[in-house]
N, C-alpha and C positions, 0 to 999 in steps of 0.2 A: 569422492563423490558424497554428498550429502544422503542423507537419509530422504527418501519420495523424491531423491531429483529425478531420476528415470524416469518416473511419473508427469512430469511437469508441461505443462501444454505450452512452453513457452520459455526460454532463457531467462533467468533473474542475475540482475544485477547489484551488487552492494554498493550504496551510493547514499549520503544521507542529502535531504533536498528538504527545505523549509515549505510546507504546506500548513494549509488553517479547513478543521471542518467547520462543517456546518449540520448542528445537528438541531430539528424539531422538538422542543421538549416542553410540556404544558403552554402550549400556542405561543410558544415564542423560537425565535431561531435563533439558539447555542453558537459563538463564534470558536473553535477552537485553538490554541495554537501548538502544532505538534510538530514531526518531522517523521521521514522517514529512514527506515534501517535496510531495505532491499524494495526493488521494482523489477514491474516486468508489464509484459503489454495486455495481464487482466486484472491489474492490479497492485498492489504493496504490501509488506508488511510495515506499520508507523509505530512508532511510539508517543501512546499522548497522555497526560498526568490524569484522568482517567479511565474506569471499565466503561465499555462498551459491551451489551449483550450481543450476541451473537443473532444474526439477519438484520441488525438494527438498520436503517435504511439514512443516509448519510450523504450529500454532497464534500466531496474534495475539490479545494484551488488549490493550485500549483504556484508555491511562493515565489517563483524563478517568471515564469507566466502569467498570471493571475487566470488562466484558464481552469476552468471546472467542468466537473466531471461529477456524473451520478455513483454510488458502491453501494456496498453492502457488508457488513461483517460475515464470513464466512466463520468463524467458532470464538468458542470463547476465549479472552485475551488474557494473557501471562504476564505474571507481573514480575518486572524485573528494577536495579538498580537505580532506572532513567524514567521508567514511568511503567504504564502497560503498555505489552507488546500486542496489538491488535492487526491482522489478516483483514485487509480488505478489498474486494473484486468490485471490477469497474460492471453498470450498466451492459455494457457493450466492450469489445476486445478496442484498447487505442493504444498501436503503436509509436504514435507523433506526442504523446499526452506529456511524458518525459521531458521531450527533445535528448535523448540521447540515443547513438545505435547500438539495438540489441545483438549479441555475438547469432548464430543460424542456430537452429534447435537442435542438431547434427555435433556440434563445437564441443569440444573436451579440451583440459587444460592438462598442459602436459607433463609428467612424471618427472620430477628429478632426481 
């Protein structure tokens, strides 16, 4: 088990999925292109070539969908080999935002 997975309001899954934000910055709107590194139903963790502070306020589309979705940065983002690793919660909890099914909040993976 991961470190705070106990904790987790919800199953995350690892799955990388082509998304683009869209982020407000001196009255213009920022296109970004990123991807994600884990989802789940209030949000992702992405990776995208830059920081993002943390609450920064942010639409996500779904490169699979083109459906969008409001977030938010939940802390500040880590910078790792592929880009920064940025945390971010959806507006509102969406299950269907994916299109994939989540395992039950209950689900453990089993010892070998």
């Amino acid at each position: 088990m991961l470190a705070g997975e106990d904790k987790r309001r919800s199953q995350r899954v690892i799955v990388r999925v082509p998304i683009t934000i869209l982020l407000a910055e001196n009255d213009q709107t920022l296109k970004i292109s990123c991807h994600t590194v884990a989802v789940n139903i209030h949000g992702a963790m992405i990776i995208c070539p830059r920081a993002l502070e943390e609450n920064t306020k942010l639409e996500v589309i779904n490169g699979r969908t083109d459906e969008k979705i409001g977030c938010r940065v939940t802390r500040a983002p880590r910078e790792s080999a592929e880009g920064f690793l940025i945390p971010v919660e959806f507006s509102t909890p969406s299950p269907n935002f994916w299109q994939i099914t989540f395992p039950p909040s209950n689900w453990k993976a089993l010892d070998n």
